[in-house]
C-alpha positions as CSV (number, residue, x, y, z in Angstrom):
1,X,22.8,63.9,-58.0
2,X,25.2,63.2,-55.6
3,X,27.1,64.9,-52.3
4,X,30.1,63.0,-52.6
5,X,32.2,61.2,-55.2
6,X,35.7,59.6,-55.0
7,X,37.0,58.8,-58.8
8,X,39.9,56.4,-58.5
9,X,41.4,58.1,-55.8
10,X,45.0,57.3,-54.5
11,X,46.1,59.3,-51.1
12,X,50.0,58.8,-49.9
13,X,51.6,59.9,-47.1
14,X,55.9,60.2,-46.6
15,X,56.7,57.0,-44.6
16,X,59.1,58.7,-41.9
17,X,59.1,55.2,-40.1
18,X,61.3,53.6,-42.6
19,X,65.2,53.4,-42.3
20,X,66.6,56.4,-44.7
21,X,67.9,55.1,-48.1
22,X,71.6,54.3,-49.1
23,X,72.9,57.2,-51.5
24,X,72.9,54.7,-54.6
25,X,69.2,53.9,-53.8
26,X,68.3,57.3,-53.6
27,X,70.2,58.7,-56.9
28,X,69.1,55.3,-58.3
29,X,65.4,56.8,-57.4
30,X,66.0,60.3,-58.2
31,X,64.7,61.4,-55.0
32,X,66.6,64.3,-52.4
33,X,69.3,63.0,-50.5
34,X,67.9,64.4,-47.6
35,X,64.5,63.5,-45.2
36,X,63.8,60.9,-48.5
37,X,61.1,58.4,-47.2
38,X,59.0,55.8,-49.4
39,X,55.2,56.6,-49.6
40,X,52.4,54.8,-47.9
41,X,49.8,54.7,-49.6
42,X,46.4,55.1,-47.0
43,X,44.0,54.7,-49.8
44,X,44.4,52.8,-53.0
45,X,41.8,53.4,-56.5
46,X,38.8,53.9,-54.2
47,X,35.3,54.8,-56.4
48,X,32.6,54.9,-54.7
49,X,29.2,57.5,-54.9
50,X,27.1,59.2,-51.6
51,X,23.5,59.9,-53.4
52,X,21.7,63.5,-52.0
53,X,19.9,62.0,-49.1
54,X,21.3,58.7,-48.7
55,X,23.8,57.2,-46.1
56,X,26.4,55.2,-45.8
57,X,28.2,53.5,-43.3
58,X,32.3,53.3,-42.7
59,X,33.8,50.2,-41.2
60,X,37.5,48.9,-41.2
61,X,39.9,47.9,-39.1
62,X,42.9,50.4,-37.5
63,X,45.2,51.4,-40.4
64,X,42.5,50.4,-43.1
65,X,42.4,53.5,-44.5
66,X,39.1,55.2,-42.3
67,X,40.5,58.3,-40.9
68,X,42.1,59.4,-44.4
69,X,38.9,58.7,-46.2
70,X,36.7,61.0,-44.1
71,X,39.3,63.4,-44.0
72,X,39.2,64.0,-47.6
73,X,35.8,63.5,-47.8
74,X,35.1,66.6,-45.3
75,X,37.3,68.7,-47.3
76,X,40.8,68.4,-45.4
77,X,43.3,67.6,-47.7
78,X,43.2,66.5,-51.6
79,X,43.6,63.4,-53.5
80,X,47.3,62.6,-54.7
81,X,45.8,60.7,-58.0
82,X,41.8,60.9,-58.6
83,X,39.4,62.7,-58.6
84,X,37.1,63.8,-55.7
85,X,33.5,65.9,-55.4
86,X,32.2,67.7,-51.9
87,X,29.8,69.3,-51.5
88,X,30.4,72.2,-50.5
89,X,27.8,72.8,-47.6
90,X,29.4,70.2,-45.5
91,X,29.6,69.7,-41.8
92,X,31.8,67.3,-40.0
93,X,32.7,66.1,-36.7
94,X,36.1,64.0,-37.3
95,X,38.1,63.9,-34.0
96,X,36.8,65.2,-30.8
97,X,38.1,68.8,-29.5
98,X,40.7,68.7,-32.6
99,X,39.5,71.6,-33.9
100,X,38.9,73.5,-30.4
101,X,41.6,75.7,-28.9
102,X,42.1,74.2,-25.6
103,X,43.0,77.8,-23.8
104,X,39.9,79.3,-24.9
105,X,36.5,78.7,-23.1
106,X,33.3,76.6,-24.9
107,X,31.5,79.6,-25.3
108,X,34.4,80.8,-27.5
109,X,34.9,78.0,-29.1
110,X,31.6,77.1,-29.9
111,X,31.3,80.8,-31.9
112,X,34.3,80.2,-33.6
113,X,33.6,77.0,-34.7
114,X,30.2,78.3,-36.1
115,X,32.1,81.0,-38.0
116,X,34.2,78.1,-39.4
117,X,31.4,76.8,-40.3
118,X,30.0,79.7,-42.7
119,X,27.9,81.3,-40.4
120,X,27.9,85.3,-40.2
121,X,29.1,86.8,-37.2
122,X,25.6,88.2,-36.4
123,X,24.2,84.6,-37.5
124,X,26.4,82.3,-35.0
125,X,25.7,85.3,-32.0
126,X,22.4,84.6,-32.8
127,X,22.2,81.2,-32.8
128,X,24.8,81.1,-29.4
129,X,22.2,80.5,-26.7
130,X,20.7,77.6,-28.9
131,X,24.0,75.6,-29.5
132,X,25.2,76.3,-25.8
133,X,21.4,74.9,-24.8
134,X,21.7,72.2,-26.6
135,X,25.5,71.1,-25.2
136,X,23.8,71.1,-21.3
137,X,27.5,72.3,-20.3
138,X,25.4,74.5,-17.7
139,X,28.0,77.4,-16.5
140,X,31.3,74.8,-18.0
141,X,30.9,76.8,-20.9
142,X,32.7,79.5,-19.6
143,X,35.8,77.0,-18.7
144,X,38.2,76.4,-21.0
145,X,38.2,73.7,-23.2
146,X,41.6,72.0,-21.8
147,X,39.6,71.1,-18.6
148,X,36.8,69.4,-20.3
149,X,36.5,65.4,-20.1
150,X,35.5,63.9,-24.1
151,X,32.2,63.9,-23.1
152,X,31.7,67.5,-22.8
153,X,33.8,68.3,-26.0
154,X,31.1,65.9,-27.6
155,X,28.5,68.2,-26.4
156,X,29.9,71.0,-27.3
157,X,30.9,69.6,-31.1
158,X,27.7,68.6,-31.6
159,X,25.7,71.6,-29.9
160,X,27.7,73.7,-33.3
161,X,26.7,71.1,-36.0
162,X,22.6,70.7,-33.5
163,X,22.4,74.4,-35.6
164,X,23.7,73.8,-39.2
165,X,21.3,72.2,-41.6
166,X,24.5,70.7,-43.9
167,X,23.9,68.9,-47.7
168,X,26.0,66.2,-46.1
169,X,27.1,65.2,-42.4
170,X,30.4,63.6,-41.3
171,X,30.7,61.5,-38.4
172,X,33.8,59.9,-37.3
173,X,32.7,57.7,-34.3
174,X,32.3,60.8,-32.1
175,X,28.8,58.8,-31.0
176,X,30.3,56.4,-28.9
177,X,31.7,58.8,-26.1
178,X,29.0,60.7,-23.8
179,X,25.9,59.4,-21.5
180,X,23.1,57.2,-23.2
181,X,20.8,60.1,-22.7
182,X,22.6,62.6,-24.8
183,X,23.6,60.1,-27.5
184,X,20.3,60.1,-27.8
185,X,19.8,63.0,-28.2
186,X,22.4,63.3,-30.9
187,X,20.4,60.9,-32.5
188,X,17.3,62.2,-32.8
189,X,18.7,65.3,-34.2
190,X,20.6,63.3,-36.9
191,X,17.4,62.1,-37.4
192,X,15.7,65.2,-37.7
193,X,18.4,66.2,-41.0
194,X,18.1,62.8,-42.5
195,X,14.2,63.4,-42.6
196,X,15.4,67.3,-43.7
197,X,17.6,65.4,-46.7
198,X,20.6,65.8,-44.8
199,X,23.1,62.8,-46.2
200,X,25.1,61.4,-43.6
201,X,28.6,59.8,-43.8
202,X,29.2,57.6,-40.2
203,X,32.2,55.7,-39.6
204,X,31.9,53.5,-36.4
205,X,33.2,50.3,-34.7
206,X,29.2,49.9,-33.5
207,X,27.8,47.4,-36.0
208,X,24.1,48.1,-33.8
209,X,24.9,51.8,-35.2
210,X,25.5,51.2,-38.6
211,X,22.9,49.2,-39.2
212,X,20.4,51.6,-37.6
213,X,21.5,54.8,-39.3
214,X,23.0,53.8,-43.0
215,X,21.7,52.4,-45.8
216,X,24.9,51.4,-47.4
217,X,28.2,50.1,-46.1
218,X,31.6,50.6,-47.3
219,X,34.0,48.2,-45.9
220,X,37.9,49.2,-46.2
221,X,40.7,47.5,-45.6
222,X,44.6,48.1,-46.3
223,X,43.5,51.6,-48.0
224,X,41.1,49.7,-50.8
225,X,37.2,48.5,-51.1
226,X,36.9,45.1,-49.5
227,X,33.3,45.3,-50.0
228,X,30.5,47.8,-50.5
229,X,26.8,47.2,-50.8
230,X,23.6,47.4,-49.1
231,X,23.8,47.4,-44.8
232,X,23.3,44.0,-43.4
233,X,24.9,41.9,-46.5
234,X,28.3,43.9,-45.7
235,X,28.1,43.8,-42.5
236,X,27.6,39.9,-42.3
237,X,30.4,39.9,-44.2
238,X,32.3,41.6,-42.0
239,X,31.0,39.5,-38.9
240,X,32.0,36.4,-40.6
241,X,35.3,37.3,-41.4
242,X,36.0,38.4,-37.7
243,X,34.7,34.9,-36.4
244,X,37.2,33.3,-39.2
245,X,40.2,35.6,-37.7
246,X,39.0,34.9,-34.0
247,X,39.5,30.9,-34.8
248,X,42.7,31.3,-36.3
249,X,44.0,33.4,-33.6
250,X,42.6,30.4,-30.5
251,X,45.8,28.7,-29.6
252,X,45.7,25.1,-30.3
253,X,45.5,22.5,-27.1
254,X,46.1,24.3,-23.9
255,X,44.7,23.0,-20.4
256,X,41.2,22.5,-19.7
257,X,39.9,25.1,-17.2
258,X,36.8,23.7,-15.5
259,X,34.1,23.4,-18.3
260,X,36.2,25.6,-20.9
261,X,38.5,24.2,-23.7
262,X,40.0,25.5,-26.4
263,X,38.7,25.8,-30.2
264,X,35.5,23.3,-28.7
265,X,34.0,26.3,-26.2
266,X,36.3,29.0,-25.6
267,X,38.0,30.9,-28.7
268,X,40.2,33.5,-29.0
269,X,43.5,35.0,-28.9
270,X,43.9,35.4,-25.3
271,X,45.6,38.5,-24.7
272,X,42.8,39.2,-22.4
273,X,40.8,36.5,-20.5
274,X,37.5,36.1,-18.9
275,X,38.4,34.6,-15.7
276,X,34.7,34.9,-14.2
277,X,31.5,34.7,-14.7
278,X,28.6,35.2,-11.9
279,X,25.6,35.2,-12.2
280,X,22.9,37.2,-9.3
281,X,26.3,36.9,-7.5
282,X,26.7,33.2,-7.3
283,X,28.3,30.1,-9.4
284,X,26.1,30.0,-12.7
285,X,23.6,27.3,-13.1
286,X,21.3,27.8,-10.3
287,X,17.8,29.0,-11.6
288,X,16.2,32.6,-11.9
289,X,12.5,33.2,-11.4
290,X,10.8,34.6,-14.5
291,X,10.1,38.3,-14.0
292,X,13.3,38.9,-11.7
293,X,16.5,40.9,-12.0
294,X,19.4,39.4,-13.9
295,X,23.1,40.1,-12.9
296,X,26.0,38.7,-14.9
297,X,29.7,40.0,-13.6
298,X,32.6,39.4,-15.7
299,X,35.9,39.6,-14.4
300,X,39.0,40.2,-16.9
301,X,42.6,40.0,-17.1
302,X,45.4,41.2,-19.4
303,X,47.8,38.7,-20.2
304,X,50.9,40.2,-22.1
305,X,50.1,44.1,-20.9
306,X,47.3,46.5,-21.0
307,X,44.4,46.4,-24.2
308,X,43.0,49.4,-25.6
309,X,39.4,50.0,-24.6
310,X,38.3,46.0,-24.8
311,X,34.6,45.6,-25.9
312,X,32.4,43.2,-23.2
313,X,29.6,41.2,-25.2
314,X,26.7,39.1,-22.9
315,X,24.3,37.1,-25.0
316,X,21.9,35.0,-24.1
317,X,20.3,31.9,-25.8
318,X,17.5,29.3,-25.8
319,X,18.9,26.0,-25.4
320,X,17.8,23.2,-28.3
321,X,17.2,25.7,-31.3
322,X,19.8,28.0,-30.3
323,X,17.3,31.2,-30.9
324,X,18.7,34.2,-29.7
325,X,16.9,35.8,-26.7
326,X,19.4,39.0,-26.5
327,X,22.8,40.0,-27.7
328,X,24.1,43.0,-25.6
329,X,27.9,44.8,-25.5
330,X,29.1,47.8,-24.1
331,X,30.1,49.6,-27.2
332,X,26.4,49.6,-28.6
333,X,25.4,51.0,-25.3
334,X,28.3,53.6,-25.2
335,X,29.8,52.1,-21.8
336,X,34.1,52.4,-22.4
337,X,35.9,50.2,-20.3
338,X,39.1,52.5,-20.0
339,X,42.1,53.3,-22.8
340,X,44.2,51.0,-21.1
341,X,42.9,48.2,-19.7
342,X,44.8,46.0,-17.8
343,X,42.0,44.1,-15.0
344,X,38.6,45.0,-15.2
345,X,35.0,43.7,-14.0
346,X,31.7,44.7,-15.9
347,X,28.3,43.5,-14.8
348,X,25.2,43.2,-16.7
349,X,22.0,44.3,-15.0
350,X,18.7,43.6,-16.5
351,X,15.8,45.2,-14.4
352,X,13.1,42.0,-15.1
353,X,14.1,39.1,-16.6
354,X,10.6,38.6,-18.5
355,X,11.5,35.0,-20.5
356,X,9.2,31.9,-20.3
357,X,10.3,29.1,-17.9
358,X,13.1,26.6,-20.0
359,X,17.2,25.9,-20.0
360,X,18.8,29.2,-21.6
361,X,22.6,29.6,-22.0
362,X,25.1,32.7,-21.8
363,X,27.6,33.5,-24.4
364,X,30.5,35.9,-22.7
365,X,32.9,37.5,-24.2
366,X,35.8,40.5,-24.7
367,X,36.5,41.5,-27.7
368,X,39.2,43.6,-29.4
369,X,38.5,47.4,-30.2
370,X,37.6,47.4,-33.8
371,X,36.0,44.0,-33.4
372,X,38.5,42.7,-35.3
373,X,38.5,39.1,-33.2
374,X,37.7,38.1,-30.2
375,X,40.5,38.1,-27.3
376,X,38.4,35.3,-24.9
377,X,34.5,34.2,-25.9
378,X,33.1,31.2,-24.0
379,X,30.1,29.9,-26.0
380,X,27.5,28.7,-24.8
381,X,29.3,27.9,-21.3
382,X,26.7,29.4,-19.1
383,X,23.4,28.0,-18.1
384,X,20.7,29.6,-16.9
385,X,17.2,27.8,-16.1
386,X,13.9,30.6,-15.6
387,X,11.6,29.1,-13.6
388,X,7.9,30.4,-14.2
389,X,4.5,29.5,-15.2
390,X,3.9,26.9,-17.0
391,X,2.3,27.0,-20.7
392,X,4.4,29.9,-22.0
393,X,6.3,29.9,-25.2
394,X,8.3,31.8,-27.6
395,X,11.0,34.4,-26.7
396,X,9.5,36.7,-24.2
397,X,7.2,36.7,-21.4
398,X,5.8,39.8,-21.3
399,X,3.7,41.7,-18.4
400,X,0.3,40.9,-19.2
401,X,-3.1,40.4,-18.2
402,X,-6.5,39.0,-19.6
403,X,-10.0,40.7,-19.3
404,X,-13.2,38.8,-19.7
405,X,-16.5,40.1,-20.2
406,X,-19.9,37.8,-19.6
């Protein structure tokens, strides 16, 4: 049994971008004369089946076709060929604060959406206290929504769907805005109606999400399947092709900055660079005692205008084999660097660096929104020697201590 099933669907929209037609091309096309536009078609002869309890992951580039699909998959719109199957007791949480009226307060919304939602009226008044608990909006609630920040319309979305128990949940990326502690706690309730036999639909730029929440992953791109199959096979997929698009996009030949040369250690297109890199606040290279903090700032740069919200990525690796010790970005842990983004500077902080003594190297990078390619990723540019105890091996060096009894 399933919760959702798209049968060969096709969804169009009127093209209002295009230049209007000549009279002859429009009698030639039967079509009216006036506010005539050719179709775009968002998604093209998509099949594809959401099992009762499973979970599948959306991933796709901008315009690939994400936004529709969800869209009709919550119920908002039909299919102009296909056929599609909801379930009915659906919840879904598309685009933040979309479906709030921003003159009214979060109180009022937050009943209105829970009417919306099928509730009774004596239900959601019921249920009020719990959902406005569960935001931790404190006395915001009674402000109206057009003075909250997307954080709090996050709360306040998901304090409405914290007290629905929904067949199948839709979630359109809504879990990358709002503090680590309450994405969290988003989490664990998404948790709580997978274990219940909630199904969940996720669409997110956050491969770390993805693959810790789905099962399955449909990948779309220009309105069609690319590829669909089981989590990490897709999304390797994916990850390849956006190193294959990062290479083509690395200008050829260019100057030699310091260490860094093009398509040998520094890829990318280059509309934004990395222009630093520190590390504990001096040149990199100089050692780091096992067991101590770690502090890597980045320092960016727009070339050819502002980016929209550019995605920082720090990883760090053993030198010889190559073995991964940590791969870390903002997106996965829900830090935004700004809708426009013209300069910037991120650091890193690691509380204890807790590796065995031996020659690591940093991998920096920026990376475009979707994580379609990277804009500037310097690989394996950075070195960084732990000093420590000798004898140690492997990956980590964990707090420890040995007991010995006679």
């Amino acid at each position: 049994m399933s919760v959702l099933r798209f049968e060969g669907v096709w969804k169009a929209y009127r093209d209002w971008t295009q230049p209007p037609r000549t009279l002859r091309g429009v009698l030639a096309r039967r079509t009216s004369v006036f506010g005539a536009r050719a179709r775009r078609w968002a998604l093209r002869d998509l099949t594809l089946e959401l099992p009762a309890g499973g979970s599948l992951g959306v991933i796709g580039h901008n315009g690939a076709g994400k936004s529709t699909f969800l869209r009709l998959a919550a119920g908002l719109g039909r299919p102009t060929r296909g056929r599609l199957t909801v379930d009915p007791d659906t919840a879904a949480v598309l685009s933040l604060g979309s479906s709030f009226d921003p003159q009214l307060t979060g109180r009022e919304n937050a009943l209105t959406a829970a009417l919306v939602a099928g509730m009774t009226r004596r239900e959601a008044q019921r249920r009020l206290p719990a959902m406005l608990d569960f935001t931790e909006l404190g006395e915001f609630v009674a402000s109206p929504v057009r003075t909250y920040s997307e954080g709090m319309k996050l709360r306040l979305a998901f304090g409405v769907m914290a007290a629905l128990e929904p067949r199948l949940l839709i979630l359109d990326e809504v879990l990358a805005v709002g503090d680590l502690a309450f994405r969290q706690k988003c989490h664990e309730r998404i948790a709580e109606l997978r274990e219940g036999g909630t199904s969940l639909l996720l669409a997110s730029h956050s491969l770390d999400e993805l693959r810790a929440n789905c099962e399955h992953v449909v990948w779309l791109h220009r309105g069609g399947v690319r590829a669909f199959g089981d989590v990490e096979t897709v999304l390797d997929e994916y990850e390849r092709a956006s190193i294959e698009r990062t290479y083509e996009r690395t200008p050829v030949g260019g100057p030699r900055e310091g260490r860094l040369r093009l398509r040998e250690n520094r890829f990318g297109s280059q509309e934004m660079t990395v222009d630093a890199v520190e590390i504990q606040g001096t040149a990199p290279g100089l050692p780091v005692r096992s067991g101590d903090p770690l502090h890597v700032r980045v320092a960016l740069t727009a070339t050819d205008g502002p980016v929209k919200d550019p995605i920082v990525v720090v990883s760090l690796r053993r030198a010889g084999d190559q073995a991964v010790v940590f791969d870390l970005s903002t997106r996965a842990d829900g830090v935004t660097l700004g809708r426009e983004v013209a300069r910037g500077e991120v650091t890193l902080s690691i509380e204890r660096l807790e590796l065995p003594a031996g020659d690591y190297a940093l991998d920096v990078g920026v990376f475009e929104a979707a994580w379609e390619h990277a804009y500037d990723y310097h690989w394996q540019t950075y070195p960084l020697t732990v000093e420590g105890p000798p004898g140690a091996t492997g990956l980590l060096l964990p707090v420890h201590r040995w007991t010995t009894e006679a």
